[in-house]
N, C-alpha and C positions, 0 to 999 in steps of 0.2 A: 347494561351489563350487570349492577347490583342495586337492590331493592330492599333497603329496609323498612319493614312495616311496624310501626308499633312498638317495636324490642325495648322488653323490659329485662331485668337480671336484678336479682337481689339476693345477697347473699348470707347466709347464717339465717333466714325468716326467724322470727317468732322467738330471736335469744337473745340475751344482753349486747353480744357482738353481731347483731343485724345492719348489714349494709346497704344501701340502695344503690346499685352502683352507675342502672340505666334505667331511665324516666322515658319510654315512650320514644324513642330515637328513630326518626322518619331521615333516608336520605337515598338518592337517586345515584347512580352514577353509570354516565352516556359511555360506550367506548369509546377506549383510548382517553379517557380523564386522567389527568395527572394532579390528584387531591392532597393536599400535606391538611395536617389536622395539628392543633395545636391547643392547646389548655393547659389547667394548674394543676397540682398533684389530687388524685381524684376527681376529677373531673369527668374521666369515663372513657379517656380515648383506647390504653389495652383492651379496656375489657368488651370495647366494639369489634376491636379486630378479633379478640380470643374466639366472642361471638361467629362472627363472621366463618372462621375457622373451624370452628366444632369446638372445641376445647373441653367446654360442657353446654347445655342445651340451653337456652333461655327460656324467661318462666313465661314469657307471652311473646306474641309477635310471630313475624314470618323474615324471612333472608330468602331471597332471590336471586342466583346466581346465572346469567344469560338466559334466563327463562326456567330454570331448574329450581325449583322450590326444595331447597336442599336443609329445610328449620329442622327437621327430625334424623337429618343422618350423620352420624358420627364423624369425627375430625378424618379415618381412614379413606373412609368416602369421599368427602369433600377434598382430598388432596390431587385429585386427576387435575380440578380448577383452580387450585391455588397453587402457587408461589410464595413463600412467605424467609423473611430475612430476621433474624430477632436481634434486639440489644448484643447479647454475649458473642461475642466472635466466635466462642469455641464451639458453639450449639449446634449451626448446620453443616459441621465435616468430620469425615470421621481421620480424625488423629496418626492412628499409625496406616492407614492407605496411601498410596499414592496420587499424585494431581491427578493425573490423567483417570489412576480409578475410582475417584472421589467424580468426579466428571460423567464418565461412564454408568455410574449407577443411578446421576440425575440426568441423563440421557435416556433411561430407559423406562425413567416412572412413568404409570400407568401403563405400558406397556407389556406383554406374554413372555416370561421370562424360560429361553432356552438352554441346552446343552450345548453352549460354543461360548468360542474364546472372548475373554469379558471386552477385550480393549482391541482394535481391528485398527490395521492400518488408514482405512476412509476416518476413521472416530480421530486417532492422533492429527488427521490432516484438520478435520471441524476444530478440533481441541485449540490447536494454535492458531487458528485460524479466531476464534472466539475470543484465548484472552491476551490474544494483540491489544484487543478494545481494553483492557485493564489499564494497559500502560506500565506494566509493575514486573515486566521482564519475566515473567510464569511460565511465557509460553518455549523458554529454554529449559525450566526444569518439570517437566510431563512427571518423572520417576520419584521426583523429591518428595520425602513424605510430609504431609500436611500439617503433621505437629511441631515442623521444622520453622513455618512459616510467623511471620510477624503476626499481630492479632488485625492488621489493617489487612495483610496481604491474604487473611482467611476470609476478612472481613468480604473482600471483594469477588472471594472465590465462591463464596456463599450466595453472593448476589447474582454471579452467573450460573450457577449451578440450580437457582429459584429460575434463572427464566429460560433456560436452556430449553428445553419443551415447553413453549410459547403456554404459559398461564391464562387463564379467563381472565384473572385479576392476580396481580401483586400485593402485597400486606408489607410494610414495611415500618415494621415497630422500632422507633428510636434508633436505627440501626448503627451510627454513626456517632450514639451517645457513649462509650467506651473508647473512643479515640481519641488520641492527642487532634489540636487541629488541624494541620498540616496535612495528616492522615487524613481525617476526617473530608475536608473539601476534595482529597481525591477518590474517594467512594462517591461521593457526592457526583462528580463530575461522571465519574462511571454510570450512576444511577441513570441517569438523566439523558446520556450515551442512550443504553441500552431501550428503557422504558421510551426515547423516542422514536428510535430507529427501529424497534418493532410494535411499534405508539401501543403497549401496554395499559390497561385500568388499573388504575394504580391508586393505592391509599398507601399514603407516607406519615406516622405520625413523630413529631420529633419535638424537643424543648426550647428549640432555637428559633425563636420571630424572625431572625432575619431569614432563614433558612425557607422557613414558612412559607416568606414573600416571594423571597427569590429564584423558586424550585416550582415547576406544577402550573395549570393555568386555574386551580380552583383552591381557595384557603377556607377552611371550618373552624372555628373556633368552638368547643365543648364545655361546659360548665354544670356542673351537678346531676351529670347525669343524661343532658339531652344539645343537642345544636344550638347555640347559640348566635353564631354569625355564620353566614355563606357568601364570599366575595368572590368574583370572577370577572373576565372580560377584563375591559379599560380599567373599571374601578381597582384592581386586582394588580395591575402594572403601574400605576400611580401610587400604590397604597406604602406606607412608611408605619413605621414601628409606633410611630407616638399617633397616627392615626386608626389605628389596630387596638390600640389601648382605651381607645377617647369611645372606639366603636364599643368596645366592648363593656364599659362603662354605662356607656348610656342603655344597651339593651338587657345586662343584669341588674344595673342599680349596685353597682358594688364594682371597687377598686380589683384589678389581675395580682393577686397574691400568690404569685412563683418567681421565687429569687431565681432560680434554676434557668428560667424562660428569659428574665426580664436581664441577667449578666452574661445570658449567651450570646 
């Protein structure tokens, strides 16, 4: 379902503030993989997904998205196939619309937009029907406007409204990094709901090891730029925090330096 070949990105070339951000980044992913990715600060895992996304173009390489060689077209293009969740709660809803029309218009992406009424009786009955799965009582207020909402209860509405028009692949950058905890494990829970009950490709990146472990049947670990570790299967369901560490150790030659990662 995704195909990276080769992706490099480096940013500011040829000036004082030159970055390398990705080194040559090769990774496969089967349908229906449920991938969380995890590294230190810079390490390279946004600026895979941005890749991924269009954002901006990479300077080498190819992204393959179910068979769509999609390296040269723009983020608008690329959005029929993705799904994508960001850190900030407030980023995928629009504030003063209603649930139901914040819904309605992630119902319809990629879709021929006509002259008729935005929100239909059949969409209201999908609507609650949908986010019953939240768990978060939504599905009584359809009208309420969105800017009304907690940042955990956007957070989640974001997440449905990414997969609502079944995505190629899901992005989900740190999504759950801006929430108390409490909050947090119930996105989490939702995540995990939705991406298996309609077994989405899914790249999850977050700061949290445990999260890592415990979420997805596949963990990446990233480092300067390119893949560093790939755990799956049995290895993957046995694997602990301080075995994650000891892995990643030995195949950089260097200690995991994210306080962020290592007290979440």
């Amino acid at each position: 379902m995704l195909e990276l070949k080769d992706v490099c990105k480096t940013f500011n070339a040829g000036t004082v503030n030159e970055k390398v951000a990705l080194r040559g980044v090769n990774l496969t992913l089967e349908e229906g993989d449920f991938v969380t990715v995890i590294g230190g600060n810079g390490a390279g895992k946004s600026t895979t997904l941005n890749a991924i996304a269009g954002v901006w173009p990479v300077d080498e390489g190819s992204i393959i998205i179910d068979g769509i060689d999609v390296t040269g077209l723009p983020d608008f293009k690329r959005a029929k196939l993705i799904g994508r969740v960001f850190q900030d709660p407030m980023t995928g809803t629009a504030a003063t619309m209603q649930i139901e029309e914040n819904l309605a218009l992630a119902n319809r992406r990629g879709l021929r937009r006509g002259l008729k009424w935005g929100v239909t009786n059949d969409d209201r009955e999908l609507f609650v029907e949908k986010l019953k799965i939240l768990n978060l009582g939504l599905e009584d207020r359809l009208t309420a406007k969105v800017g009304l909402l907690s940042g955990g209860q956007r957070q989640a509405l974001t997440l449905l409204m990414a997969t609502l028009q079944r995505p190629k692949l899901l992005l989900l950058d740190e999504h759950t990094a801006a929430l108390d905890p409490k909050t947090a494990e119930k996105v989490l829970e939702a995540t995990e709901t939705i991406v298996n009950s309609q077994k989405l490709t899914t790249l999850m990146v977050t700061h949290n090891m445990k999260d890592a472990i415990n979420h997805g049947n596949r963990l990446i670990m990233m480092n300067e730029g390119h893949v560093v570790l790939d755990i799956k299967g049995e290895e993957k369901k046995h694997l602990t925090v301080e075995d994650l560490l000891h892995q990643f150790e030995r195949v950089s030659g260097q200690e995991f330096a994210s306080d962020k990662a290592l007290l979440g």
